[in-house]
N, C-alpha and C positions, 0 to 999 in steps of 0.2 A: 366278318364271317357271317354274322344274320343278316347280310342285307344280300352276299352270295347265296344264299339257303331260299332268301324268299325270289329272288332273282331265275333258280331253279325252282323252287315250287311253281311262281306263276309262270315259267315257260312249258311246265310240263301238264298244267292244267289248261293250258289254251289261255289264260286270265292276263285283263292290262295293267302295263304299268301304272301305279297309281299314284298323282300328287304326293308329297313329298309335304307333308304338314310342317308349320311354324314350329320354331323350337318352343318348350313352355316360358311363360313369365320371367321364371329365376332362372332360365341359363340363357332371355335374349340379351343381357348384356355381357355374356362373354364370346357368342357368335357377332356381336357387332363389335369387338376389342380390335382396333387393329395389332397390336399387342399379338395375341392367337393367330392371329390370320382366319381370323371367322369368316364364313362364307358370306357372314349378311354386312363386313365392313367397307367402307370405302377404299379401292382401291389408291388412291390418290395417298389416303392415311399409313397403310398397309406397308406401302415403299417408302414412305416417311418413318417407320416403326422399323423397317429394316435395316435402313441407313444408322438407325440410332442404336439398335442391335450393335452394328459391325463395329462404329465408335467406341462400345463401350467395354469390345473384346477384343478391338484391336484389330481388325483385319477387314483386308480392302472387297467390295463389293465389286463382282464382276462387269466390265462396261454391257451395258445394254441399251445398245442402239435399237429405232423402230426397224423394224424388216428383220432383223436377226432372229434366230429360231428361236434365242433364250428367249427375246421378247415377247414372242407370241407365245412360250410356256407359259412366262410369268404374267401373262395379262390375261391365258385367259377363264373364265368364271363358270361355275355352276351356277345356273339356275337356281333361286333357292328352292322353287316346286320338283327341284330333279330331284331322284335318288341316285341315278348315278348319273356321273360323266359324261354327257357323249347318250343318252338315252334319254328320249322324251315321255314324260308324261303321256298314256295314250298310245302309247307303241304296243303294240303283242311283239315277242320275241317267241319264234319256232326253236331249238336246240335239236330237234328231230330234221327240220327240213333245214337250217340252218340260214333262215330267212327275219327278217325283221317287219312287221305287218307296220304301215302306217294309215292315220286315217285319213281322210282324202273331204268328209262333210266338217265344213265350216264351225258348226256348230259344236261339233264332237270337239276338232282342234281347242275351240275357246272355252270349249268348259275346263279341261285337261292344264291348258297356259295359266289356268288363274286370271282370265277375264273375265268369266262369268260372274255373274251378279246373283248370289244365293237370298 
């Protein structure tokens, strides 16, 4: 709900999507749990964590072959500098014109990605 709200405030101020800060200290080891399915754990672990899941309750795990759609649900990732899904760091979002602004200078891009060097 507060990330819908700030989603609407910065579209309706003109204002950019902004990085997507580290979680603090004491909750990065339950973002990297594959356990959780934390955003910041290894995939590889994550499908290992589910498998033992379904072992342990009994019940079989859907095939998921590559190219299948589950497939590419289940594989694929937030950024961890996003807030959300599917929206870049960097982006202006209109809700008025119903457009999505992207930046197009180099420099803008890599500050936004988490490449810049602060």
């Amino acid at each position: 709900m507060e990330r819908a709200l700030l989603l609407a405030v910065l579209s309706r101020q003109g204002l950019v999507i902004p990085r997507c800060k580290l979680p603090p200290k004491d909750a990065v080891a339950y973002y990297t749990d594959p356990a959780n399915r934390g955003y910041l754990a290894d995939m590889s672990a994550i499908m290992q964590a589910r498998l033992q899941l379904a072992q342990k309750y009994g019940y079989q795990l859907p095939d998921v072959s590559p190219g299948d759609w589950l497939h590419t649900m289940l594989t694929r990732r937030k950024d961890p500098y996003q807030i959300w899904f599917g929206l870049e760091p960097g982006w202006v979002v209109s809700l008025a014109d119903r457009c999505i602004l992207k930046p197009t200078d180099a420099d803008i891009r890599q500050y936004f990605t988490g490449d810049a060097h602060n």
